[in-house]
Residue frames relative to the residue before (quaternion, step in Angstrom):
aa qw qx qy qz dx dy dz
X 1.0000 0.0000 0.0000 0.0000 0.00 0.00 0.00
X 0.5341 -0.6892 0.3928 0.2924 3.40 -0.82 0.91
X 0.5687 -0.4684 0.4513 0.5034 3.78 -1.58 -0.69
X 0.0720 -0.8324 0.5356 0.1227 3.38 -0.94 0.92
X 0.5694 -0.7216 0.3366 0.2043 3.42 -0.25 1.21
X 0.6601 0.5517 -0.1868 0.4743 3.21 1.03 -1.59
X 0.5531 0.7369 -0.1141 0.3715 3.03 0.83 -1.42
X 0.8094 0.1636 -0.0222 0.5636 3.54 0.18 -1.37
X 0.5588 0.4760 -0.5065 0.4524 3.75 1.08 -0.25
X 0.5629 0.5868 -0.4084 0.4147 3.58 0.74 -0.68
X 0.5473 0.5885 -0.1483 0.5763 3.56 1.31 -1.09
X 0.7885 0.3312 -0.2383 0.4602 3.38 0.30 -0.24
X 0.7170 0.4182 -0.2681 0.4889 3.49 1.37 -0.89
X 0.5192 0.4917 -0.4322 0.5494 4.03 1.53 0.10
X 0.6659 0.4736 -0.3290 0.4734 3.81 0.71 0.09
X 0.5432 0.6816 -0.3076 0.3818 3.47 1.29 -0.79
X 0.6468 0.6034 -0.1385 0.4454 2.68 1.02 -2.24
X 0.6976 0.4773 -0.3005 0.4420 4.08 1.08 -0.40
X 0.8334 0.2231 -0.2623 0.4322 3.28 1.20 -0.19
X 0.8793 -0.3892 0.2220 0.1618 3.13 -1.37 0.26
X 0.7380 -0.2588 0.2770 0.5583 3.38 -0.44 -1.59
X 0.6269 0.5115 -0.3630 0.4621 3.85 1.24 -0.19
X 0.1082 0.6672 -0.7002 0.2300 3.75 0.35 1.25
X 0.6671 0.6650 -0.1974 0.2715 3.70 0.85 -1.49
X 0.6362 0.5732 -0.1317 0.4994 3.05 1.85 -1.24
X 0.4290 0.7652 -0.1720 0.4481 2.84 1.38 -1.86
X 0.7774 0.3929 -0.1379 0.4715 3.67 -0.02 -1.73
X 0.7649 0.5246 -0.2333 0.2921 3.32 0.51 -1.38
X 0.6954 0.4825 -0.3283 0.4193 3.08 1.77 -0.46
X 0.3822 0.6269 -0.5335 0.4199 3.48 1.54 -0.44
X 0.7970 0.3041 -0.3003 0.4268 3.14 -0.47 -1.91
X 0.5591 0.3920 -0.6580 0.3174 4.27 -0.05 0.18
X 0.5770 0.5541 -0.4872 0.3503 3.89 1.41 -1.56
X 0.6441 0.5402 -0.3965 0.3688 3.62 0.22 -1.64
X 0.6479 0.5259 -0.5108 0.2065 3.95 -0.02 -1.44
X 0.6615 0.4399 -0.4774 0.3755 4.05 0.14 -0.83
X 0.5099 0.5473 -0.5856 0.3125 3.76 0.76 0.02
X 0.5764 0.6178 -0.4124 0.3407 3.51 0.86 -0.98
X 0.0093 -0.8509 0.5249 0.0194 3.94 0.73 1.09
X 0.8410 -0.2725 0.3102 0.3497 3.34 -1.70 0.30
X 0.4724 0.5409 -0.4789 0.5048 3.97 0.80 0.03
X 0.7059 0.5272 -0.0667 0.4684 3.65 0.65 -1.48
X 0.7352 0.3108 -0.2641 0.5415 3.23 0.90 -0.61
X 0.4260 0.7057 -0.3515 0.4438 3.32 1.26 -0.23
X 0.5371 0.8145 -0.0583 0.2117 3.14 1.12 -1.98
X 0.7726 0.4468 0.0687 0.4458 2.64 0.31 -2.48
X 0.7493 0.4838 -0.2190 0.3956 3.03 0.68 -1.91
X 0.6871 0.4716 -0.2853 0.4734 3.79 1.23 -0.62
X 0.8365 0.1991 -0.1407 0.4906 3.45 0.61 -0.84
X 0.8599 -0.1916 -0.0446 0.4711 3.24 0.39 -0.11
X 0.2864 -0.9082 0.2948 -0.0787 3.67 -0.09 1.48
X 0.5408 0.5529 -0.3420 0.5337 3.11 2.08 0.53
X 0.6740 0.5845 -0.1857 0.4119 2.73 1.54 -0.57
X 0.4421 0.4992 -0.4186 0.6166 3.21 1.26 0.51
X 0.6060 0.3387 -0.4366 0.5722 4.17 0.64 -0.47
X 0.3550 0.7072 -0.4607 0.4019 3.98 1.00 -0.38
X 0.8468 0.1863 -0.0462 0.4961 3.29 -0.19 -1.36
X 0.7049 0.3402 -0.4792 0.3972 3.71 0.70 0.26
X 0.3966 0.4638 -0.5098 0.6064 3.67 1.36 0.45
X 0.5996 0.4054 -0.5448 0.4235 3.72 -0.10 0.16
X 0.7178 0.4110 -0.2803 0.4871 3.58 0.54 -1.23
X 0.6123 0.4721 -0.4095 0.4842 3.46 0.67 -0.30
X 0.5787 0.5505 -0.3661 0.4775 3.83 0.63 -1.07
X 0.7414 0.5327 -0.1625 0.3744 3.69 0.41 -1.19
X 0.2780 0.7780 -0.3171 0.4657 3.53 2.11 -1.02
X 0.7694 -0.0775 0.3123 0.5518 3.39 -0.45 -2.01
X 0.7072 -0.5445 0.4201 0.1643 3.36 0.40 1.89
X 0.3587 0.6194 -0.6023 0.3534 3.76 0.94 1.05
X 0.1217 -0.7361 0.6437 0.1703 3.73 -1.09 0.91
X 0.8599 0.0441 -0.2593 0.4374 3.47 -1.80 0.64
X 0.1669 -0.7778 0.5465 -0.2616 2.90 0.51 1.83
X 0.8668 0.1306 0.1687 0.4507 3.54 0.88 -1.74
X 0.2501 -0.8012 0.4323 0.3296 3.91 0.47 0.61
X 0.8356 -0.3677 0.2918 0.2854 2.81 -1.84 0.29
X 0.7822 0.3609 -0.1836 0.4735 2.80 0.74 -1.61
X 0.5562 0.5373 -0.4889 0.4035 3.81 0.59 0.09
X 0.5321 0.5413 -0.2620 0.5960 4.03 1.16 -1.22
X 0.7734 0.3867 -0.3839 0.3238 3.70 0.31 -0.55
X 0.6505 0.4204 -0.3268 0.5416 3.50 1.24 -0.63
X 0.5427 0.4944 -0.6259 0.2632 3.54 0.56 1.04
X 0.3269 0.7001 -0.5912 0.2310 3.76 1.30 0.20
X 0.9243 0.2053 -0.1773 0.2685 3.25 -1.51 0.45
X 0.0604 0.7390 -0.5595 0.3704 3.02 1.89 1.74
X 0.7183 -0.5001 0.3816 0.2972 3.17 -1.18 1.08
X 0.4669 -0.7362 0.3769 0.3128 3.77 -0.47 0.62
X 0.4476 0.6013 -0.4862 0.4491 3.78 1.63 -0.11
X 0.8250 0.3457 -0.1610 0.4171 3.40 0.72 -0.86
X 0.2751 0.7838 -0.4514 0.3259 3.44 1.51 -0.14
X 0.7851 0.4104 -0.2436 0.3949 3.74 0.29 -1.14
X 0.6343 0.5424 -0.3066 0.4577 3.51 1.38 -0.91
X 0.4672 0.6466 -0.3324 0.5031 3.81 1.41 -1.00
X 0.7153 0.5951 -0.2085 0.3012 3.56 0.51 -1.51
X 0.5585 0.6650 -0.1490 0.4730 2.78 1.40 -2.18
X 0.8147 0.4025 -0.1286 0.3972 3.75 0.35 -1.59
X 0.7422 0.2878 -0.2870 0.5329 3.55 1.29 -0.37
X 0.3407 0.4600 -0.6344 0.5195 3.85 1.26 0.43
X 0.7668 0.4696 -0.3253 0.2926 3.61 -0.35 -1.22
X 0.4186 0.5818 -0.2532 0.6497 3.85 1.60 -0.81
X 0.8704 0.0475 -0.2699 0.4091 3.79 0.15 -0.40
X 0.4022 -0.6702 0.3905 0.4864 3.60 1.57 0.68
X 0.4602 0.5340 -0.6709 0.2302 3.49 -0.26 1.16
X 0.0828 -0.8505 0.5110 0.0928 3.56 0.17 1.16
X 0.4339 0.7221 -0.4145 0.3443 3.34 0.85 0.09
X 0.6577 0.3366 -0.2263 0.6347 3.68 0.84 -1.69
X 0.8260 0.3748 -0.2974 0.2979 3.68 0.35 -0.66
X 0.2013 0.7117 -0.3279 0.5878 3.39 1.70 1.01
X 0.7055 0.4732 -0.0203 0.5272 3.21 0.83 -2.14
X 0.7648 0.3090 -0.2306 0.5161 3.45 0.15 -1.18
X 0.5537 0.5621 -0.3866 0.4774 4.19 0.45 -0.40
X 0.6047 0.5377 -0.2464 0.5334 3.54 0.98 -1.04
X 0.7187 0.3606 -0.2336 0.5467 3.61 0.16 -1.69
X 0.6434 0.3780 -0.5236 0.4111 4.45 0.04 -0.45
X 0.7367 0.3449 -0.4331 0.3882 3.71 0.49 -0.78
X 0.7899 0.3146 -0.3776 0.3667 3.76 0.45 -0.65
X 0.5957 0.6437 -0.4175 0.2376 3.80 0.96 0.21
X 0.7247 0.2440 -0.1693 0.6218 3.40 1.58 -0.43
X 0.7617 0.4585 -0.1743 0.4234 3.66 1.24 -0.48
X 0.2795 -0.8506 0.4023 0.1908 3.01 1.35 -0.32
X 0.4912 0.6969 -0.3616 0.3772 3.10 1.90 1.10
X 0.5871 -0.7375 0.3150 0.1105 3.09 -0.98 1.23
X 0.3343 0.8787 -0.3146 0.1312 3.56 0.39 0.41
X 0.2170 0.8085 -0.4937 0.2358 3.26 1.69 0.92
X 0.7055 0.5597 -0.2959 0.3186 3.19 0.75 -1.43
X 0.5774 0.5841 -0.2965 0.4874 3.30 1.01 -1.35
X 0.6095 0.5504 -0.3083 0.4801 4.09 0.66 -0.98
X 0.7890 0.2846 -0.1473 0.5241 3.37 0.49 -1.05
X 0.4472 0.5619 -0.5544 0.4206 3.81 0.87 -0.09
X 0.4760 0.7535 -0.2806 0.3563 3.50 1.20 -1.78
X 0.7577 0.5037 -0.1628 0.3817 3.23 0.25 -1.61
X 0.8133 0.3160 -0.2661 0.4098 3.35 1.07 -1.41
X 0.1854 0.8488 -0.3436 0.3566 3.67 1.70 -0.08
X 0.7143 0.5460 -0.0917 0.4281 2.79 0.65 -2.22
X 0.9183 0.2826 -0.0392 0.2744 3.21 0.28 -1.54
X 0.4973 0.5251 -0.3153 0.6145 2.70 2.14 0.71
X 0.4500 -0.6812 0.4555 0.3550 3.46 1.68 0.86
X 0.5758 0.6022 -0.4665 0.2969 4.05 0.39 0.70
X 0.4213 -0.7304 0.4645 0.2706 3.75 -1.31 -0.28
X 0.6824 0.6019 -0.2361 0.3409 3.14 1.02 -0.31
X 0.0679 -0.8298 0.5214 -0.1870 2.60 -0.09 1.91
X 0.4168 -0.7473 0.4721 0.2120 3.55 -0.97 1.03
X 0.1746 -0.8001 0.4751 -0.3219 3.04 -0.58 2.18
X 0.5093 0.5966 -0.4269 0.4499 3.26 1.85 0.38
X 0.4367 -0.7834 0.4215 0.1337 3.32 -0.78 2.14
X 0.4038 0.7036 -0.4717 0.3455 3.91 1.08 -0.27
X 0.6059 0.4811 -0.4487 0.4473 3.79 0.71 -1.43
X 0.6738 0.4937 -0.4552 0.3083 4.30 0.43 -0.25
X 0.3057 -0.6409 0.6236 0.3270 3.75 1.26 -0.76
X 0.8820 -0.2220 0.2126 0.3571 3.53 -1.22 -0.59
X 0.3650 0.7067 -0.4150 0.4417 2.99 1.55 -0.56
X 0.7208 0.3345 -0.3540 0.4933 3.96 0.14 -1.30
X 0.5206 0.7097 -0.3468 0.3240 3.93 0.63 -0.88
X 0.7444 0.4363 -0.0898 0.4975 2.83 0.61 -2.10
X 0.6652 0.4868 -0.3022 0.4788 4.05 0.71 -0.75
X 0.5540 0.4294 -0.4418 0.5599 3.93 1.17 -0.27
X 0.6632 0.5918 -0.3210 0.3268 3.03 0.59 -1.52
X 0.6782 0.4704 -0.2977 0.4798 3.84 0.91 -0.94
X 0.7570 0.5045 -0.2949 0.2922 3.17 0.82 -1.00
X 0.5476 0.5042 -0.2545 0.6174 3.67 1.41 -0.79
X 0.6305 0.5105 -0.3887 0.4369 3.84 1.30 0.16
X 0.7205 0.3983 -0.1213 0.5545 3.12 0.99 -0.70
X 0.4745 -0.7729 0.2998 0.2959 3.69 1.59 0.70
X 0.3690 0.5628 -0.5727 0.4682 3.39 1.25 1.47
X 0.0809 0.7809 -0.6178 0.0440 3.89 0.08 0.48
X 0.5464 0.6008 -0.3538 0.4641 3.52 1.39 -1.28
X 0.6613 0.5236 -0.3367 0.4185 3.72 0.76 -1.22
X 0.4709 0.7063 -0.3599 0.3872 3.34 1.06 -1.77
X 0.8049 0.4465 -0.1162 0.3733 3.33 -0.27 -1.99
X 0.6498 0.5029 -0.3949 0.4109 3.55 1.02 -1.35
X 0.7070 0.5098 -0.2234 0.4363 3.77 0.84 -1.58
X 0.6887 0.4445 -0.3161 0.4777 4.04 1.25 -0.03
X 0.5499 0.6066 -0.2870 0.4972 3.21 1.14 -0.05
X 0.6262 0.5459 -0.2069 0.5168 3.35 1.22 -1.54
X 0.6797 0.6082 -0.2240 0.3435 3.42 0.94 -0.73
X 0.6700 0.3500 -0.1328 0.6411 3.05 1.03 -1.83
X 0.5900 0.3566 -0.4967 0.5272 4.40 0.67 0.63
X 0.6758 -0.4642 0.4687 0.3288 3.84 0.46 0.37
X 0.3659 -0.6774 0.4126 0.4869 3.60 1.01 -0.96
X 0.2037 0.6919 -0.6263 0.2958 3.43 1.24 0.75
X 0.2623 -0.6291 0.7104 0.1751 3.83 -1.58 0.80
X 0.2666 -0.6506 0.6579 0.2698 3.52 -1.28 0.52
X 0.8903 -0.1139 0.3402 0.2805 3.24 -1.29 -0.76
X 0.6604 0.4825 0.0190 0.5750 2.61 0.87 -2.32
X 0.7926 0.3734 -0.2105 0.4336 3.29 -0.29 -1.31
X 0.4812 0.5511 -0.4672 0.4964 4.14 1.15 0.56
X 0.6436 0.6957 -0.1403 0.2866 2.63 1.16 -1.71
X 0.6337 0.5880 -0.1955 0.4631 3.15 1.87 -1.72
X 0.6703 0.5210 -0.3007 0.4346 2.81 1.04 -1.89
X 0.6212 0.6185 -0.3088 0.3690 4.15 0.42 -0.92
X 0.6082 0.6175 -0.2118 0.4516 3.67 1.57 -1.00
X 0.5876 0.6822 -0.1053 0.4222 3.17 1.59 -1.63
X 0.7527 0.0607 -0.1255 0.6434 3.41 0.78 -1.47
X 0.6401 0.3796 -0.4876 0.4565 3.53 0.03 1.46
X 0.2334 0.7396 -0.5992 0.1987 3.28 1.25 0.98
X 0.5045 -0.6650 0.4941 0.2432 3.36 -1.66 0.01
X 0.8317 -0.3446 0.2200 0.3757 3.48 -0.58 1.25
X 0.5968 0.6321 -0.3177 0.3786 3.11 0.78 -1.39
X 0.7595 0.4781 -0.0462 0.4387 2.66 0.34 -2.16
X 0.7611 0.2506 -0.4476 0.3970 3.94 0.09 -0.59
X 0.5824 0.5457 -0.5006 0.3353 3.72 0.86 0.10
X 0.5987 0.5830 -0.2832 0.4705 3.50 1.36 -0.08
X 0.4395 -0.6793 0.5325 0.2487 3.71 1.48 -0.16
X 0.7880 -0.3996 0.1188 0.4529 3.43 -1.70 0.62
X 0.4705 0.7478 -0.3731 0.2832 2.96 0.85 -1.72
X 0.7787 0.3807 -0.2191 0.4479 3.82 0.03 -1.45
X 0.5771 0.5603 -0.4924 0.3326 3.52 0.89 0.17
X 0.6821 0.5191 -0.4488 0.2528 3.81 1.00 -0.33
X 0.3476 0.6835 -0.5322 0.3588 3.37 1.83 0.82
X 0.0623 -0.7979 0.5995 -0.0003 3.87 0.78 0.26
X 0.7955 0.3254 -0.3025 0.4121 2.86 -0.22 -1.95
X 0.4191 0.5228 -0.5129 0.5365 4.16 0.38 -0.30
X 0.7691 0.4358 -0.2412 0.4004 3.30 -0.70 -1.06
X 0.7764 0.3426 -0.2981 0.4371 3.52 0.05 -0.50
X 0.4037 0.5737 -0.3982 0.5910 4.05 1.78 0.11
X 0.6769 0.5134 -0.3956 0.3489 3.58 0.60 -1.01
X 0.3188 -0.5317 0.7373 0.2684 3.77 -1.93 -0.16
X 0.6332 -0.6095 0.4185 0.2292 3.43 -0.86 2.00
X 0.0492 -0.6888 0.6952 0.1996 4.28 -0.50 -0.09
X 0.2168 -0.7019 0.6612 0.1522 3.23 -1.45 0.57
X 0.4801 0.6869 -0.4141 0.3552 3.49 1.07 0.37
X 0.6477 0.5735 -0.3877 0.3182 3.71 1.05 -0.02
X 0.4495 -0.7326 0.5111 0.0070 3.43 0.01 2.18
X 0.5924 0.6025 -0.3437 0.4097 3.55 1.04 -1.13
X 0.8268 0.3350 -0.1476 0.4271 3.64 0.22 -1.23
X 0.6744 0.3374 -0.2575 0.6041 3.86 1.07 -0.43
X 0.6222 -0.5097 0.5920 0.0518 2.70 -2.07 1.20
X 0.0808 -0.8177 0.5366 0.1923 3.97 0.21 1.08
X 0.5066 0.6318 -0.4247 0.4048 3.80 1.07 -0.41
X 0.1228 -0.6993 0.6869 0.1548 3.84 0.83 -1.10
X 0.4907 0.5731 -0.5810 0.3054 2.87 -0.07 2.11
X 0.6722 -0.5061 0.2870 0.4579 3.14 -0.74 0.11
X 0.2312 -0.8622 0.4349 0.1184 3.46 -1.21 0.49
X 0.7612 0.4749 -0.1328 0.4212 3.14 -0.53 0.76
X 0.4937 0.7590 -0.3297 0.2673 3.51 1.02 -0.63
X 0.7294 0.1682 -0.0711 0.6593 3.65 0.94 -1.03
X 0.4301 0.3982 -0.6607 0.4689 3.59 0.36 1.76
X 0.8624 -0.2773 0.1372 0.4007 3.56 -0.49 1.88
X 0.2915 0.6766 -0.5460 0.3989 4.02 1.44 0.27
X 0.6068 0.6270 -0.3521 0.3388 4.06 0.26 -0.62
C-alpha cells in the first residue's frame, strides 16, 4: 500500500494536539530528516542556475532552528518556483517548517522520501512526536536507515564546495538534533551574514571562522521580509 498523505497528516495533527509549545522543533526536525532527499540533481541545479538560492533554503532551515522569522525575503523564496519536482517536496518541507506549519511539513518530509525513494520514514516522524511528549531527547538519528542516500547528499555537498554545510548537517545528526548554545550561536551568525557573503551563495559560508570575528549588521533589507509576513505558502504548498 502506498504513502497516504491524508492519512498520516491526520496522524500527525492527533499528536500535535498533545503537545505544547514544541510544534516549531517538531517541524524543524522533519525538514532537517527530509533535506538529504534534496540529491545531487538539485544540487546540480542551484549551483548552475542560481546559487544563492541554495543558501536561500538553508537560511530557512536555519530560521526555523531557533524560530527566527523573515530570516529570507520574499523575493528570494519566490524564485524557488519551478525547482525540479525531485526536490519540490523537500523545498516545501523546509518552508512549511520556516512558517511553523509542522503539520504540511510532517506531510511533505514523508511524501520526498516515499515519492522517489521509496523511503519509509513515517514511523520515525511520529516516534518524534511521541519523544516530545514524553518530555525526552532521544531522537533516532542513526544515518544507516538512508543507505547511500546520506553518502550521496555529503558526497554532493563537499561537490558543490559546501563541505562546511556537509560537516554542519553530520554533526547535527550524530547530536540527535539537540542544539547547544554554541551551535545557536552559529546558526544566529549564518542569518546575519554580511552581504558579501550572501552574494557568494552557500559555498561562502565555510568562511565561518571569518564570520564569527565579524559584528552581526542588521541592515541587510536584502534577506528580510520588511512587511513581516509569512513566507512561502503559495510556492507549490497546495
Amino acid at each position: 500500500m502506498g504513502f497516504d498523505e491524508y492519512k498520516f497528516s491526520e496522524k500527525v495533527s492527533v499528536k500535535l494536539r498533545r503537545l505544547s509549545k514544541q510544534e516549531q522543533f517538531f517541524a524543524w526536525i522533519c525538514a532537517v530528516r527530509a533535506l538529504p532527499f534534496f540529491q545531487e540533481e538539485g544540487f546540480n541545479y542551484w549551483r548552475a542556475q542560481r546559487p544563492t538560492l541554495w543558501l536561500a533554503l538553508l537560511r530557512a532551515l536555519d530560521a526555523a532552528a531557533i524560530g527566527e522569522k523573515n530570516a529570507v525575503s520574499r523575493s528570494m523564496l519566490d524564485s524557488f518556483r519551478g525547482v525540479p519536482r525531485k526536490q519540490e517536496r523537500v523545498t516545501q518541507a523546509v518552508l512549511s517548517a520556516y512558517n511553523g506549519d509542522a503539520v504540511t511539513c510532517a506531510m511533505r518530509a514523508a511524501g520526498a522520501a516515499n515519492a522517489y525513494y521509496k523511503f519509509n520514514i513515517e514511523r520515525i516522524i511520529l516516534r518524534d512526536l511521541d519523544t516530545l511528549q514524553a518530555g525526552k531527547t532521544t531522537f533516532h538519528h542513526d544515518t544507516s536507515i538512508y543507505g547511500d542516500i546520506w553518502l550521496n547528499f555529503l558526497q554532493a555537498l563537499r561537490a558543490i564546495d559546501c563541505g562546511y554545510w556537509a560537516d554542519w548537517y553530520e554533526a547535527l545528526f550524530a547530536k540527535g538534533f539537540i542544539l547547544e548554545d554554541e551551535d545557536r550561536e552559529e546558526i544566529k551568525l549564518r542569518l546575519n551574514l554580511p552581504g558579501e557573503f550572501i552574494e557568494q551563495g552557500a559555498a561562502a559560508v565555510r568562511k565561518v571562522n571569518r564570520i564569527k570575528t565579524l559584528r552581526p549588521s542588521c541592515q541587510w533589507s536584502e534577506c528580510r521580509d520588511s512587511n513581516s509576513r509569512p513566507l512561502g505558502p503559495e510556492i507549490g504548498l497546495g
